[in-house]
C-alpha positions as CSV (number, residue, x, y, z in Angstrom):
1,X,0.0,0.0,0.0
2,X,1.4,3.2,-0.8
3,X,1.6,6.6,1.3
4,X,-1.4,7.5,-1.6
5,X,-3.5,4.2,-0.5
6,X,-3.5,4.5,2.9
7,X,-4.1,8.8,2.7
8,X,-7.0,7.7,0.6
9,X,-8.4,4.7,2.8
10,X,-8.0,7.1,5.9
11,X,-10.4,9.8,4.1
12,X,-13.2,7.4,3.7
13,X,-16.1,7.9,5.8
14,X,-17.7,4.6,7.5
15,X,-20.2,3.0,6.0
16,X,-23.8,4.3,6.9
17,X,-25.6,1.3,6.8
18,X,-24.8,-2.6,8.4
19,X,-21.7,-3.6,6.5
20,X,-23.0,-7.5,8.1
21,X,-25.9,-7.7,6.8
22,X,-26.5,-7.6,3.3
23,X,-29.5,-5.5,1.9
24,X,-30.8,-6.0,-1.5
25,X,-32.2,-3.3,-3.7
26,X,-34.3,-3.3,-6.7
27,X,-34.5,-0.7,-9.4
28,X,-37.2,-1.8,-12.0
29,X,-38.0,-0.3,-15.5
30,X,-40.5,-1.6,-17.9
31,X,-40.0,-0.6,-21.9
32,X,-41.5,-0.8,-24.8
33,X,-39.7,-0.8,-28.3
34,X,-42.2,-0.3,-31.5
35,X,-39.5,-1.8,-34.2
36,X,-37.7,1.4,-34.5
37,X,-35.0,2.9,-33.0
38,X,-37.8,4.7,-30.2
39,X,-37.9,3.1,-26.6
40,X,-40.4,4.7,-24.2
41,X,-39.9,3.2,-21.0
42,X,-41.4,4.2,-17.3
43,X,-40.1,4.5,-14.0
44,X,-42.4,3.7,-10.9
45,X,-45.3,6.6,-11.0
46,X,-43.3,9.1,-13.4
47,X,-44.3,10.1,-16.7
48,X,-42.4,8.2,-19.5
49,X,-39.0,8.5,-20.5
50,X,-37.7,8.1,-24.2
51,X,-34.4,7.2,-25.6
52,X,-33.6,7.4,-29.5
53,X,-30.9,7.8,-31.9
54,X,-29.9,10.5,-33.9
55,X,-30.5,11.0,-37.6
56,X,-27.3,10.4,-38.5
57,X,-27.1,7.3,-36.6
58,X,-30.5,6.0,-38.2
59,X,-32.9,7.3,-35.5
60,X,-35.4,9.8,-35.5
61,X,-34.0,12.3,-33.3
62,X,-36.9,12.3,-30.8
63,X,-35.4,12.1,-27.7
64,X,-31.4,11.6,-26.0
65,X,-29.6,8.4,-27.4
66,X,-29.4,5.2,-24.7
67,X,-25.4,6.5,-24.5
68,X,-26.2,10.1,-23.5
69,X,-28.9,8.9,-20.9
70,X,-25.9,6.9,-19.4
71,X,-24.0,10.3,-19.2
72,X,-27.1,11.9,-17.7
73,X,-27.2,8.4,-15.1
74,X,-23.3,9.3,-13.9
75,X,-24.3,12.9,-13.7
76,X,-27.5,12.1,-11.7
77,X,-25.9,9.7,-9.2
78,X,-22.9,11.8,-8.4
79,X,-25.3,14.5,-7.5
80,X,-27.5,12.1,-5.2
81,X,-24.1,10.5,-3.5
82,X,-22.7,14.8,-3.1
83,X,-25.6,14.7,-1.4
84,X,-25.4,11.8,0.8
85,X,-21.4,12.4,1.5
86,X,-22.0,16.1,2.7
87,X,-24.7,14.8,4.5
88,X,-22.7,12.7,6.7
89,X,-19.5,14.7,6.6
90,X,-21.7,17.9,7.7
91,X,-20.7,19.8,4.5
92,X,-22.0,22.9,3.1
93,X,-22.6,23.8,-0.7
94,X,-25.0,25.5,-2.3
95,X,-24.8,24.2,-6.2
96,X,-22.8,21.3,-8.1
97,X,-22.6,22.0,-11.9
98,X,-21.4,18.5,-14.3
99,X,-20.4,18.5,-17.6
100,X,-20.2,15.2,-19.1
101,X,-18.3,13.8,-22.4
102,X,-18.2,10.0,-23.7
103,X,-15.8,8.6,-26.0
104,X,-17.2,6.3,-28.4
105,X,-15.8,4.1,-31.2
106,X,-18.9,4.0,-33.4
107,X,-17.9,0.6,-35.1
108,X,-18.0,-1.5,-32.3
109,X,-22.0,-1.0,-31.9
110,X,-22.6,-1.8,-35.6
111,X,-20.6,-4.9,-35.4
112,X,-16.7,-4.6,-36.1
113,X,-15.0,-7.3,-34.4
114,X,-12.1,-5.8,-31.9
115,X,-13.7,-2.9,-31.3
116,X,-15.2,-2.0,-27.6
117,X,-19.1,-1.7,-28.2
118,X,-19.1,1.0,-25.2
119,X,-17.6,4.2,-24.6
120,X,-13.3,4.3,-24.5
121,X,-13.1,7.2,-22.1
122,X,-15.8,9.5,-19.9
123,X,-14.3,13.1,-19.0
124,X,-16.4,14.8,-16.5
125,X,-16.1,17.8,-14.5
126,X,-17.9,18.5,-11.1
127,X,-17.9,21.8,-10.1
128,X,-19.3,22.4,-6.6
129,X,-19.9,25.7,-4.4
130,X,-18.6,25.8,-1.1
131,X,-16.8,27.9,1.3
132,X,-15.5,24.5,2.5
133,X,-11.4,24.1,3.1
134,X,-9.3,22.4,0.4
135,X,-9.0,19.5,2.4
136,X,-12.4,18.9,3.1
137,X,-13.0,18.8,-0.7
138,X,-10.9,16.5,-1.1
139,X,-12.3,14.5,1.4
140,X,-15.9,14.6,-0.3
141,X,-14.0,14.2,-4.2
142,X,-12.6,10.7,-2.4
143,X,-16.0,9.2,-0.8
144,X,-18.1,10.0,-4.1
145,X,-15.9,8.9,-6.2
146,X,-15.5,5.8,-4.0
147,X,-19.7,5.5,-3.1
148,X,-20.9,6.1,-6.7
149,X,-22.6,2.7,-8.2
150,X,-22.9,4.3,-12.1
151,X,-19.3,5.9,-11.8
152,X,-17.9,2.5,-10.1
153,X,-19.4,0.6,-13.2
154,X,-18.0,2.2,-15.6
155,X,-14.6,2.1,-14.4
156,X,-15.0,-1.6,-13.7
157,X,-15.7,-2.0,-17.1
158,X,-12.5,-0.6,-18.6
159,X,-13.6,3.2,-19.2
160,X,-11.1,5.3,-18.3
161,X,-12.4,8.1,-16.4
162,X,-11.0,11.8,-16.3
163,X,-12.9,13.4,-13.4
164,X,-12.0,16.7,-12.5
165,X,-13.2,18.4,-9.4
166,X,-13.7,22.1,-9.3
167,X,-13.9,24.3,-5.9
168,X,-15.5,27.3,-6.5
């Protein structure tokens, strides 16, 4: 372990739940697909959400691709686990801005052998308000980025991730 690691391991909070006793949650969707490139699918009591493909990618443009709703997924779950880490660390903000950028090969959806059929790299920039020391930053930066299920799965798939955190 390096003088990195165990700076790192020391700024992670404790878990604020049982780590004993396994709890299972379950997220359900149901979609449907009319033979097009349109899927409408709904979420508990909201109102529908769409995904479709752009022109140029054979779609009819009527709503963000299944790719950028992933973007808007990392974006979304970093925001809910800021919450959750200030939370527990007692940590004042007032606003957290993302931008969000995937890397895509586009051959490896349509089929080219060798290529990844997923995004290469994610670049995303969180830009929080706070009046919060450096230090304390840092200490939220290392618990989201260790807490957050959509960010975890795509690094554990191979996307390289190029987060940068903004103090402002």
């Amino acid at each position: 372990m390096t003088a990195t690691d165990a700076a790192t391991d020391a700024a992670i909070l404790p878990p604020s739940i049982d780590p004993k006793t396994k709890k299972i949650g379950i997220r359900k969707v149901t979609a449907v697909n009319e033979g097009g490139t349109r899927t409408v699918a709904r979420v508990r009591h909201f109102e529908p959400v769409a995904a479709d493909e752009p022109d140029s990618l054979g779609g009819t443009n009527t709503a963000p691709s299944p790719l950028e709703m992933a973007l808007v997924s990392l974006a979304s779950c970093d925001g809910v686990i800021i919450h959750g880490v200030a939370k527990a660390m007692n940590f004042a903000y007032s606003r957290v801005e993302f931008e969000v950028e995937g890397q895509i090969d586009v051959r490896g959806p349509k089929g080219v052998p060798g290529i990844r059929r997923y995004f290469e790299t994610v670049g995303l920039k969180i830009r929080v308000t706070t009046p919060e020391s450096e230090e304390r930053f840092q200490k939220l930066q290392a618990n989201v980025e260790y807490r957050c299920p959509v960010m975890n799965l795509f690094r554990d798939a191979g996307v390289t991730m190029n987060v940068v955190w903004e103090k402002v």
